[in-house]
C-alpha positions as CSV (number, residue, x, y, z in Angstrom):
1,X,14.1,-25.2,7.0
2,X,14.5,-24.3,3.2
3,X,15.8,-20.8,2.6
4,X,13.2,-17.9,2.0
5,X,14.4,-15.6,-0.8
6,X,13.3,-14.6,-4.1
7,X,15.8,-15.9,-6.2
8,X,15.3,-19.4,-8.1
9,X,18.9,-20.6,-7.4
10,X,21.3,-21.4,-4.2
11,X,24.9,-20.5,-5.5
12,X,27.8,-20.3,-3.4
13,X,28.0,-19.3,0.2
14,X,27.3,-15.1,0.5
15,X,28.4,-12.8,3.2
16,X,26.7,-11.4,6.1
17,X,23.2,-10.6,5.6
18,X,23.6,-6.8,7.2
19,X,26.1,-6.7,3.8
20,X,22.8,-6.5,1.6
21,X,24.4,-3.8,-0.7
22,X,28.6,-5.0,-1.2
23,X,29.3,-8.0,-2.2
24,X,31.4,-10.3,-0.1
25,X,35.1,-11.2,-0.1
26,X,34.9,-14.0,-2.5
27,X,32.7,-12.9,-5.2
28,X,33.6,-12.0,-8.4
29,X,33.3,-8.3,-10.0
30,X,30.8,-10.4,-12.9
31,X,28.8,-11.1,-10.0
32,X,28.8,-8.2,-8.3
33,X,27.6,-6.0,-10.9
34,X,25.0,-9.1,-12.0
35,X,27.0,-10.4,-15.0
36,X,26.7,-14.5,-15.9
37,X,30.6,-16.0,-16.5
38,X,31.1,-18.8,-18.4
39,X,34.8,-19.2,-16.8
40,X,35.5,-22.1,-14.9
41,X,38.8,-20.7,-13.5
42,X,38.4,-18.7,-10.3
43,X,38.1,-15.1,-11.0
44,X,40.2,-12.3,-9.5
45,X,38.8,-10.9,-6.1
46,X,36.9,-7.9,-7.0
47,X,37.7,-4.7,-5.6
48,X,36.8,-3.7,-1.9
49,X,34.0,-1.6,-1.5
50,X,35.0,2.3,-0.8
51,X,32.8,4.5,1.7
52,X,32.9,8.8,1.9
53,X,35.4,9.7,5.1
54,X,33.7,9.4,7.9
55,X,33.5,13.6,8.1
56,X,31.7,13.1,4.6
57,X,29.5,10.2,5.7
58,X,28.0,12.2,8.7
59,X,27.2,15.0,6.5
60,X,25.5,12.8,4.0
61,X,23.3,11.1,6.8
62,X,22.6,14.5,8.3
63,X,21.1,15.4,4.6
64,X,19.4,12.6,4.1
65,X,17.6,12.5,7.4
66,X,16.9,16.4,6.4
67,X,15.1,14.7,3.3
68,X,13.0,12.2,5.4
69,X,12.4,14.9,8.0
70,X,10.2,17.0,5.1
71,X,8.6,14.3,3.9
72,X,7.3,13.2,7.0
73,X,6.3,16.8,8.1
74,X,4.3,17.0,5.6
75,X,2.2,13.7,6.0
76,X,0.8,15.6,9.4
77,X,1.4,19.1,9.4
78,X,-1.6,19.9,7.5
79,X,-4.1,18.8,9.8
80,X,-4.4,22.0,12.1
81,X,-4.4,24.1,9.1
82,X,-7.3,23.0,7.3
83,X,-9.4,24.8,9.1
84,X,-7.7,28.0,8.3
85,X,-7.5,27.1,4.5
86,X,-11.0,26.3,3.9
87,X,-11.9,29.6,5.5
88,X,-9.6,31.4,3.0
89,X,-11.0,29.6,-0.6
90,X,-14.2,28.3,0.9
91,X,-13.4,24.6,0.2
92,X,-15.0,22.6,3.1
93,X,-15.8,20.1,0.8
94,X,-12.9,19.5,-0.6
95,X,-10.4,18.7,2.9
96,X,-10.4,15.1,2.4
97,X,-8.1,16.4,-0.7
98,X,-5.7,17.7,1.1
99,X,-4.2,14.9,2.9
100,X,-5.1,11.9,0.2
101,X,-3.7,13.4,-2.5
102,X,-0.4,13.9,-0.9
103,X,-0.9,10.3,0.7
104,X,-2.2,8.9,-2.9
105,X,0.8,10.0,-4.7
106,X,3.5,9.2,-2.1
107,X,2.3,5.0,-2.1
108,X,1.8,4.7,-5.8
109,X,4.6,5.7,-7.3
110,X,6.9,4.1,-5.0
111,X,7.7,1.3,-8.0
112,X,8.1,4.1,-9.9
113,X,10.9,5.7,-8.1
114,X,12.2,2.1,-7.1
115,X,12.7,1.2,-10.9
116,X,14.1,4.5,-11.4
117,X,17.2,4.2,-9.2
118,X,17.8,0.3,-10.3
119,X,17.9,1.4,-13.7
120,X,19.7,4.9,-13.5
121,X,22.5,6.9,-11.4
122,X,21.2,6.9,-7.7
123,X,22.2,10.6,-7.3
124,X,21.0,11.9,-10.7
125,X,17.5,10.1,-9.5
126,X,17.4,11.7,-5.7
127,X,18.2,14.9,-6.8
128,X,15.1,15.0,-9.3
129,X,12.7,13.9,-6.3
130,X,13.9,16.9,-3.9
131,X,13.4,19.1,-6.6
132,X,10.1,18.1,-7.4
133,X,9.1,18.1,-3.7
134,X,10.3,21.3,-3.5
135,X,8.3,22.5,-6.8
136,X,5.0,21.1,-5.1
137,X,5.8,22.8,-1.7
138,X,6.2,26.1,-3.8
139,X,3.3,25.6,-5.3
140,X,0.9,25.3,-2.3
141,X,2.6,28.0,-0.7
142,X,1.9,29.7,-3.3
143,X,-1.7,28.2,-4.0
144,X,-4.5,31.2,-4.7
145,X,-7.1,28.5,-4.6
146,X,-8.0,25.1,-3.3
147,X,-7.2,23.2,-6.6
148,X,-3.9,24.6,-6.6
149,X,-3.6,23.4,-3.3
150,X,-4.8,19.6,-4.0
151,X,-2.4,19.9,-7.3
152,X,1.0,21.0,-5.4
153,X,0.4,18.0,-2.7
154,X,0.3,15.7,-5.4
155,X,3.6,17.4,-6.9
156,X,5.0,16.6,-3.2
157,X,3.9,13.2,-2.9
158,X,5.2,12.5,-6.5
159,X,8.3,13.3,-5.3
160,X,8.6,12.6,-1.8
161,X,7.7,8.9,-3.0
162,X,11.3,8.9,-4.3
163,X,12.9,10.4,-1.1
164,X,11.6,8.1,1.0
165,X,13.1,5.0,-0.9
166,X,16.0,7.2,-2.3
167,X,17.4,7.8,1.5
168,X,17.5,4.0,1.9
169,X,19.4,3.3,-1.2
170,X,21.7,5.7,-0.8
171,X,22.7,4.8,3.3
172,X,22.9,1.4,2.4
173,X,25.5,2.8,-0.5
174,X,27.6,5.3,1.8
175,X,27.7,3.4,4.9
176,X,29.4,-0.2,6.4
177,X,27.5,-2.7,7.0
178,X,28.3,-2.7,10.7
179,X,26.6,1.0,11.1
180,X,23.9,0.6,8.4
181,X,21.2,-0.2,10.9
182,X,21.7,3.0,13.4
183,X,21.4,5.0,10.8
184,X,18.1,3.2,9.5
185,X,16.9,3.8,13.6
186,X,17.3,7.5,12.9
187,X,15.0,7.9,9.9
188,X,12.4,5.8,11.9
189,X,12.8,8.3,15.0
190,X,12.9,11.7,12.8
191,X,10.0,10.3,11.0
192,X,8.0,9.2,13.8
193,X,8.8,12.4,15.8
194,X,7.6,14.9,12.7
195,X,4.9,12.8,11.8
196,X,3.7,12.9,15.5
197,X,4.7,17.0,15.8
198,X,3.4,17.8,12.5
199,X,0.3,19.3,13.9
200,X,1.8,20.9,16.8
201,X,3.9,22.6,14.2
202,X,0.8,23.6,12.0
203,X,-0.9,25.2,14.7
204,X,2.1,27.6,15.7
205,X,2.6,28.1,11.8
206,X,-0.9,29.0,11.1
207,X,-1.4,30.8,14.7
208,X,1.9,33.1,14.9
209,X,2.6,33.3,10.8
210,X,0.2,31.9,8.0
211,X,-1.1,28.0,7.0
212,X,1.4,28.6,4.0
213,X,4.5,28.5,5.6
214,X,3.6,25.0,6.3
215,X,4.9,24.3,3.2
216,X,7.5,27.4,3.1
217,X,9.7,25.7,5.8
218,X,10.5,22.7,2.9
219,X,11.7,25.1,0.7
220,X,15.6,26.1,2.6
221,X,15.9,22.3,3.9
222,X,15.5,20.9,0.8
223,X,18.1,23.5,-1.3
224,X,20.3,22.4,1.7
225,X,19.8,18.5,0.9
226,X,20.3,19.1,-2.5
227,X,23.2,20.8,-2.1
228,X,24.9,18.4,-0.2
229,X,23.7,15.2,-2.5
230,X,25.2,17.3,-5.1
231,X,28.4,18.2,-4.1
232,X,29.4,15.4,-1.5
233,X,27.9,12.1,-2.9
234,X,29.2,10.1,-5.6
235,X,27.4,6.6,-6.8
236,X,30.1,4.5,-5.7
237,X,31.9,1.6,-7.8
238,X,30.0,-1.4,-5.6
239,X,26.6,0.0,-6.8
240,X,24.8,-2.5,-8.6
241,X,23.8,-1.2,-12.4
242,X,21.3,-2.3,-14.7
243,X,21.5,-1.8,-18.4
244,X,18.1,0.7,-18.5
245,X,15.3,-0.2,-21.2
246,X,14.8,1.9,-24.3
247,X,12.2,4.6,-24.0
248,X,9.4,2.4,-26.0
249,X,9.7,0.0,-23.3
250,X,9.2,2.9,-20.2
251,X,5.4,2.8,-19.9
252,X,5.8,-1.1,-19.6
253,X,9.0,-1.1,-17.3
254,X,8.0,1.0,-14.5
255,X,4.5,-0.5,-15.1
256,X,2.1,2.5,-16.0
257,X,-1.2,0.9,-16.3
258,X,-0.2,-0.5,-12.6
259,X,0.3,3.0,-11.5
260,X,-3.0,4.2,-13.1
261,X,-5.2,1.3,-12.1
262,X,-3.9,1.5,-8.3
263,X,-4.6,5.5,-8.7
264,X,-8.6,5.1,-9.9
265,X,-8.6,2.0,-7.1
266,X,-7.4,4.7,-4.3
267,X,-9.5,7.9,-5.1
268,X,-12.9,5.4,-5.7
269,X,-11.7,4.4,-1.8
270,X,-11.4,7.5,-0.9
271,X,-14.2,8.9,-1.9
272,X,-16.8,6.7,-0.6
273,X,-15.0,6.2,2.7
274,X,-14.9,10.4,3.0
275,X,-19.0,11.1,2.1
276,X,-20.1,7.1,2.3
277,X,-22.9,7.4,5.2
278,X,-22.1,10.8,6.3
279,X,-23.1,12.7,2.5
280,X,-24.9,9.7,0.9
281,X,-25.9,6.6,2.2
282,X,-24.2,3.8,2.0
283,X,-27.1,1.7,0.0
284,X,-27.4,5.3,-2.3
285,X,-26.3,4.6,-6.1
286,X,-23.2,7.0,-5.2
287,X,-21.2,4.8,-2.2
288,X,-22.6,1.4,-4.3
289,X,-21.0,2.9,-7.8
290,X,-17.7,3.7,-6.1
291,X,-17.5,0.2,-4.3
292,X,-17.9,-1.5,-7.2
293,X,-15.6,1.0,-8.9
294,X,-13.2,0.3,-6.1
295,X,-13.2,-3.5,-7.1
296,X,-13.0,-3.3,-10.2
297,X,-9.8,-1.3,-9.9
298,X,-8.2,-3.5,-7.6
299,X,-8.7,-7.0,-9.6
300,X,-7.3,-5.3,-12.7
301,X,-4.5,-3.8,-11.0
302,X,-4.3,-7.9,-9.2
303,X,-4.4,-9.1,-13.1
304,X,-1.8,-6.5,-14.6
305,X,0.9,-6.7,-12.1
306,X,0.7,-10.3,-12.3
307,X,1.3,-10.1,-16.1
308,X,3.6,-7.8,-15.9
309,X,6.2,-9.8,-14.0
310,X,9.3,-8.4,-13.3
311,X,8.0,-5.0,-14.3
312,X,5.2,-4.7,-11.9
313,X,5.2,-2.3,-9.4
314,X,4.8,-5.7,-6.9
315,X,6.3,-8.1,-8.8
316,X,5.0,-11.7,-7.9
317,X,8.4,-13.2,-8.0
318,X,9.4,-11.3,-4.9
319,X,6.0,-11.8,-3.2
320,X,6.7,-15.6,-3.5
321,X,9.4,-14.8,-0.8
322,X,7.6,-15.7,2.4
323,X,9.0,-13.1,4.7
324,X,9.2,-10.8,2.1
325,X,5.1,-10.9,1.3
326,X,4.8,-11.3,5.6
327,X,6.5,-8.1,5.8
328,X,4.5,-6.1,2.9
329,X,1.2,-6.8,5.0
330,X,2.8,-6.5,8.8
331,X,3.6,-3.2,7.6
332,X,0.3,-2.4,6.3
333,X,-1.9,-3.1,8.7
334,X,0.9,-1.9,11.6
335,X,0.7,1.5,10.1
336,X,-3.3,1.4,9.3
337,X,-3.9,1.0,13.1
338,X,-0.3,3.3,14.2
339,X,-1.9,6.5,12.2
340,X,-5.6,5.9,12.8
341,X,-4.3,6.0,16.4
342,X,-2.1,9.2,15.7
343,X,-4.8,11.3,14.1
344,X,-7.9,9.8,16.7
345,X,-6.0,10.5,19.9
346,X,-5.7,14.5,19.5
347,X,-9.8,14.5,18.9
348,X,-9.9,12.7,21.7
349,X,-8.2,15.1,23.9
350,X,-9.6,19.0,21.8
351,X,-13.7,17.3,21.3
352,X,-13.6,15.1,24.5
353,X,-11.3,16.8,27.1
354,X,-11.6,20.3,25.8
355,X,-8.0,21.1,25.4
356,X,-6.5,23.3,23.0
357,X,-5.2,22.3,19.7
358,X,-1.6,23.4,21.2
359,X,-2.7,21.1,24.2
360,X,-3.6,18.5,22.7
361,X,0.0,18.3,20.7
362,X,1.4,18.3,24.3
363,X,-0.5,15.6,25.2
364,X,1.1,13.4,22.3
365,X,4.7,13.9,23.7
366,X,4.9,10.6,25.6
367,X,4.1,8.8,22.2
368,X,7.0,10.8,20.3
369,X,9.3,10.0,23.1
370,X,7.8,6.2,23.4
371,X,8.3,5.6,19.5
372,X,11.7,7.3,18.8
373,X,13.1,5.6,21.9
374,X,11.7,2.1,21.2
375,X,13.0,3.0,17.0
376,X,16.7,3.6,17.6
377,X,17.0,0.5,20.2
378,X,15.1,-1.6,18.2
379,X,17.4,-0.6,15.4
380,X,20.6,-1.5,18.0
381,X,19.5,-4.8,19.2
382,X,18.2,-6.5,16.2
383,X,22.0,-6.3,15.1
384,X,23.2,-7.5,18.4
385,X,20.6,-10.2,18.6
386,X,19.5,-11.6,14.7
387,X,17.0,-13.0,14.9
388,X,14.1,-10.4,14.2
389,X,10.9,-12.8,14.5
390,X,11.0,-11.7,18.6
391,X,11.0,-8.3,17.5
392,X,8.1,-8.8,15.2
393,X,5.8,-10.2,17.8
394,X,7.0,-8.1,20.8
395,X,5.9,-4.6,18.5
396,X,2.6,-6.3,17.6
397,X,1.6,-7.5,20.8
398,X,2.6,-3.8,22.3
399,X,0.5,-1.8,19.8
400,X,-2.3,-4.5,20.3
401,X,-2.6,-4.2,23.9
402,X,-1.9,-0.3,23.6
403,X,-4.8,0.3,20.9
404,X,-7.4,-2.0,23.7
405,X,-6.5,0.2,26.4
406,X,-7.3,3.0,24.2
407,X,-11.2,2.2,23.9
408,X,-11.0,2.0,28.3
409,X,-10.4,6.2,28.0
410,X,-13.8,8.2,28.5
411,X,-13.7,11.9,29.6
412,X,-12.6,11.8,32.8
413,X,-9.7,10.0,32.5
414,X,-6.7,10.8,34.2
415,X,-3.3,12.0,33.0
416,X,-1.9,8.7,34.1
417,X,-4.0,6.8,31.9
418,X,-3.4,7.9,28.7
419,X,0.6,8.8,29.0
420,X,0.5,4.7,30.2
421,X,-1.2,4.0,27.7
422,X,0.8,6.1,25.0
423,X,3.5,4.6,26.1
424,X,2.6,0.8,25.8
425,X,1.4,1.7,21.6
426,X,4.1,4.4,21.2
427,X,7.1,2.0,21.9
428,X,5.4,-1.1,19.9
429,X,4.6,1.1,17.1
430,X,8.6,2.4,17.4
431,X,9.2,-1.4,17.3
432,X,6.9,-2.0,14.2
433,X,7.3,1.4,12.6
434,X,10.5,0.5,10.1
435,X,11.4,-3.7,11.0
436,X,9.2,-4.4,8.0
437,X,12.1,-2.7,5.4
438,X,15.3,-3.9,7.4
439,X,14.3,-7.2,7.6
440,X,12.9,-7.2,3.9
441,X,16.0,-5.8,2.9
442,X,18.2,-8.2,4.6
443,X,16.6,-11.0,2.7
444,X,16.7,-9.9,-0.4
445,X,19.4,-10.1,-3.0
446,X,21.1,-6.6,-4.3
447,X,19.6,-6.9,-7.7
448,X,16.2,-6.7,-5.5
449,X,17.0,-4.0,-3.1
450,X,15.4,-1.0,-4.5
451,X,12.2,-2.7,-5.9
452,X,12.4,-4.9,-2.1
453,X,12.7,-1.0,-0.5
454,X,9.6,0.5,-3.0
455,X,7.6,-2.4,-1.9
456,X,7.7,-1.6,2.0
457,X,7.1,2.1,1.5
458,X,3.9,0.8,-0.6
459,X,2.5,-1.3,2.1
460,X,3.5,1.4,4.5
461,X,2.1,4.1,3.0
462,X,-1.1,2.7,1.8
463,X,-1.5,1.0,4.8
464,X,-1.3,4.5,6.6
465,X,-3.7,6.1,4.0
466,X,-6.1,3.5,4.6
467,X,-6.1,3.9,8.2
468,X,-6.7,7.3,8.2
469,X,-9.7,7.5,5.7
470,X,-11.3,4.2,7.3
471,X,-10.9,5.4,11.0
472,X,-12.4,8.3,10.1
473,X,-15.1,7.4,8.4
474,X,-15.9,4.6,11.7
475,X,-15.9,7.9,13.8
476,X,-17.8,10.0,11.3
477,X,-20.8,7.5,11.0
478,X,-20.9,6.0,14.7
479,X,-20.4,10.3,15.7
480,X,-23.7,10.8,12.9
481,X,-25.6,7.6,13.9
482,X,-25.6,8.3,17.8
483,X,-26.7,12.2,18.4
484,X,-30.0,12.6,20.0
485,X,-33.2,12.8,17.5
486,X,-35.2,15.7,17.5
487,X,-33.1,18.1,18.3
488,X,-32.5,20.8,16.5
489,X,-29.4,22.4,17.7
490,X,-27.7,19.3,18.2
491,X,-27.7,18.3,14.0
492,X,-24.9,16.2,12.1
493,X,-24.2,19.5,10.1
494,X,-23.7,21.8,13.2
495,X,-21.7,19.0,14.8
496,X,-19.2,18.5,11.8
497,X,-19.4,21.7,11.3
498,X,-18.1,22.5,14.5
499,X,-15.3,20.5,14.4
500,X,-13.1,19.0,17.0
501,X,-12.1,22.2,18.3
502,X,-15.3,24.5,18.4
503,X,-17.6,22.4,20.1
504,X,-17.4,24.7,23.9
505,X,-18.2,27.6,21.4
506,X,-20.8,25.9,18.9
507,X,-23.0,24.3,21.9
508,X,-22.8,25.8,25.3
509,X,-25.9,24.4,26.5
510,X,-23.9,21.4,28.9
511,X,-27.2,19.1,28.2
512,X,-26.2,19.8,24.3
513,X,-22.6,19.8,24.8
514,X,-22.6,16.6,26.6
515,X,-24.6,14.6,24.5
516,X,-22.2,15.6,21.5
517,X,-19.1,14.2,23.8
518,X,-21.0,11.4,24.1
519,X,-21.1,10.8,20.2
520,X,-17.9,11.6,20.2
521,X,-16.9,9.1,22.6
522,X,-18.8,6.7,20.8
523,X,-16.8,7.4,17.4
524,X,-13.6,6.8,18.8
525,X,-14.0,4.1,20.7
526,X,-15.4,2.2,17.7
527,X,-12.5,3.6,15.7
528,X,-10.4,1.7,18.2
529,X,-11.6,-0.9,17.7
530,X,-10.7,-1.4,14.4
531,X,-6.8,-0.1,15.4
532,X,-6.6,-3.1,17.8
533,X,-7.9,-5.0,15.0
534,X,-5.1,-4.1,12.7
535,X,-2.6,-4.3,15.1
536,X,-3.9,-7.8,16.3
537,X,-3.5,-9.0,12.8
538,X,0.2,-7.4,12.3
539,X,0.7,-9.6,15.0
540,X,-0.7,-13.2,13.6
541,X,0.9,-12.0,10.1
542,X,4.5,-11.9,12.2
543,X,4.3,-15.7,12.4
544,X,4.4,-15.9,9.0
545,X,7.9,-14.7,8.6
546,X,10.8,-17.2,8.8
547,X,13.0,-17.6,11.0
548,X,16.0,-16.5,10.1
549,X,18.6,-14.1,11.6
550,X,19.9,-11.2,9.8
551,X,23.4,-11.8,10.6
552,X,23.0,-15.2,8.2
553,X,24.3,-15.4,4.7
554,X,22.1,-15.7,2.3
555,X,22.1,-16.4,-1.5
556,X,23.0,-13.1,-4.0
557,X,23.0,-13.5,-7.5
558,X,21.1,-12.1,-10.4
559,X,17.4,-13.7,-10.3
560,X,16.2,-15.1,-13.7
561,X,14.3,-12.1,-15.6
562,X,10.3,-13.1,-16.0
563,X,8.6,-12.2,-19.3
564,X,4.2,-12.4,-19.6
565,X,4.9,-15.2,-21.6
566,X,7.8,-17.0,-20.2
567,X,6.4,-20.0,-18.0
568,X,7.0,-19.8,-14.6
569,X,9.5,-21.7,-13.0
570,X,9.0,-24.1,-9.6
571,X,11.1,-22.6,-6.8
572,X,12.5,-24.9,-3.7
């Protein structure tokens, strides 16, 4: 089977692939920080790699799993207080804002970030994205309207987009190979826990305090992260450098126009998924304009990055990597069904069941427990057992089968059911939730890694953005299309007025009341459908991958920088 990997050449035999960051035993120090030799005579062994004490080392992980614990807090912990916040600045029409922009922000600059640390000192680079997190935290808890809110989650996905990537680089830099992968099963299990918590958290925060310290709680971890980053952490020697561009060539190198057509693409998406048949109709000038406007966006943002080459946010040259490219879309369309799932199954339980908000988040525990268990094994036995193409399909056949069972729940369903059926998704979404970025960093070179790592946490964040806004909108319209005619009480206003949580109080006629569960019902089975839909395709798109185990060498040198005019060169 020829060898799946982005560079164009097949030089000498490389270590271990779980050694994606140091260089291996026989490798000269020209190769390892991507020079070209012209020396025939063999050179001198580079130096070994060096790693922090192990004392240091489990103070750096504990900050950098402090960094991915705020970030993915605040992809969730919103969702109980916006209620609360549009009854403070009278925004209700603004709450798709809330989460997108934080969402929006967090997927598309990604490149940015990943371009960022290639090109300039990892720590000088991490310690810029907690501090801009931490200004956009401080400025929604601040916030003393609803712009000011929209503004400061964009602040905090601008910089949380580096965190995310940044806590990668920098494991793969401070720890050995050997214990690189239980370390990358701990970020997957603290971010599936918040991410699942999130709105339990919200509610006690906005209950027993205020909706704004939400946001206040990022503000003492992250001056403790920093802290540690920048007292403790030193870019070591065997970091890979790159020679950054001059500052004419920045709006081209971490591709700009990419960023701003992928930006218009996402809010025109957003938009007419959040008010498309609910606000205007879907045939109205306003959801046609912003579909168009939508493609549009996305074949110029197709054209640019292609032209762009190496500087493209996606640049093609890695994409032509077939387990690379198989990973970017597992990992999209895993985590558009895993969070359509995650925000559907607490509406389920508060509009359909009746439970508190507090319930309901009590409710979800078998799925925190299901995916952080299934995250940290997985994590374990992929680098006792290799190969990861068994791991691929078991987490997509799990979160398949889980999402069916889903659309079998009605309202008097028992306890047993849906903690089964939590389980079954919770432990193949664990499975699914970070394989996509180990294996895609195992088979890429360490020239690649950071742009390999920003790739990933684009699919997987857009992928989870997507999810949300189009299983939402699949429950708005089916919840809109379905309530009785002629009724007056029983209107699409007063129903989404209502919300999830107020319908015992907004209808207490049971003939109302049960007809609205019935829409309801309706909603999120369809919305269901289209999570086992996703997850069904995560699990075709797994057969795409090679098959390769990660414990294989694999080439490592320098791949051959592409220009918009250089012609493109015919790989094996």
């Amino acid at each position: 089977m020829a060898e799946d990997h982005p560079s164009d050449h097949r030089p000498e035999q490389a270590p271990s692939l779980n050694n994606h960051i140091v260089q291996g035993k026989g490798d000269t120090l020209e190769a390892e920080m991507g020079l070209e030799t012209t020396s025939k005579d063999p050179a001198p062994p580079a130096t070994a790699p060096s790693y922090p004490s192990p004392l240091k080392q489990a103070i750096l992980v504990i900050a950098l799993l402090l960094a991915t614990f705020i970030v993915g807090l605040d992809t969730s912990v919103i969702a109980t207080a916006i209620p609360t916040i549009t009854k403070e600045f009278h925004s209700i029409d603004q709450v798709g804002w809330y989460g997108s922009a934080f969402l929006m922000c967090l997927a598309m600059f990604q490149g940015v970030w990943s371009k960022a640390y290639k090109y300039f000192p990892q720590k000088t680079v991490f310690l810029c994205c907690i501090f801009t997190f931490e200004v956009g935290s401080l400025v929604v808890a601040l916030a003393p309207n609803s712009v000011a809110v929209i503004a400061g989650r964009a602040v905090q996905g601008l910089g949380g987009a580096g965190l995310t990537s940044g806590c990668y680089i920098i494991a793969a830099l401070i720890m050995q190979p050997s214990r690189l992968s239980i370390v990358m099963g701990l970020f997957g299990a603290i971010w599936t826990c918040v991410s699942v918590l999130g709105p339990v958290l919200g509610g006690v925060f906005t209950q027993d305090l205020t909706w704004r310290w939400c946001f206040w709680i990022n503000l003492p971890i992250g001056a403790a992260t920093f802290l540690i980053i920048l007292f403790l952490f030193t870019t070591p020697s065997h970091s890979h450098s790159v020679t950054a561009p001059s500052w004419r060539k920045y709006p081209r190198e971490f591709d700009a126009l990419g960023v701003a057509l992928g930006l218009g693409a996402w809010i025109c998406l957003l938009l007419v998924l959040q008010d498309g048949g609910v606000k205007h109709a879907w045939n109205s000038s306003f959801s046609i304009g912003l579909l168009v406007g939508f493609w549009l966006f996305v074949i110029a943002f197709v054209v640019a990055e292609w032209i762009q080459g190496d500087a493209a946010t996606i640049p093609k040259r890695l994409l032509k990597s077939r387990t690379i490219a198989a990973c970017a879309v597992y990992s999209f369309v895993s985590n558009a069904g895993g969070v359509s799932r995650t925000y559907t199954l607490p509406i389920y339980f508060q509009a359909v069941q009746g439970v508190s908000p507090s319930d309901s988040g009590v409710r979800t525990i078998p799925s925190v427990l299901s995916f952080s268990l299934a995250t940290f094994s997985c994590a374990i036995l992929l680098g006792k057992v290799g190969y990861y193409q068994p791991f691929l399909w078991a987490g997509g056949i799990l979160i398949t089968i889980g999402s069916g069972l889903y659309y079998t729940l009605d309202p008097s369903s028992s306890a047993g059911h849906w903690i089964g059926y939590q389980v079954i998704a919770g432990v193949g979404q664990g499975i699914v939730i970070q394989l996509p970025a180990m294996v895609a960093q195992r088979v890429s070179t360490r020239q690649d890694l950071s742009v390999t790592v920003g790739i990933m946490m684009f699919a997987q964040f857009v992928g989870g953005g997507f999810g949300v806004s189009a299983g939402q909108a699949i429950l708005n319209n089916r919840l809109v299309d379905t309530l009785p005619v002629g009724n007056s009480v029983v209107t699409p206003a007063h129903v989404l007025a209502a919300g999830a949580t107020g319908l015992r109080q907004a209808f207490p006629n049971p003939r109302d009341l049960a007809a609205v569960v019935a829409s309801y019902m309706i909603g999120l089975r369809d919305a269901w459908v289209f999570t086992t839909a996703m997850s069904g395709a995560a699990f075709l798109t797994a057969f795409a991958a090679e098959w390769r185990s990660i414990n294989e060498p694999v080439p490592d040198t320098k791949p051959p920088v592409e220009t918009p005019s250089a012609p493109e060169e015919v790989k094996a």
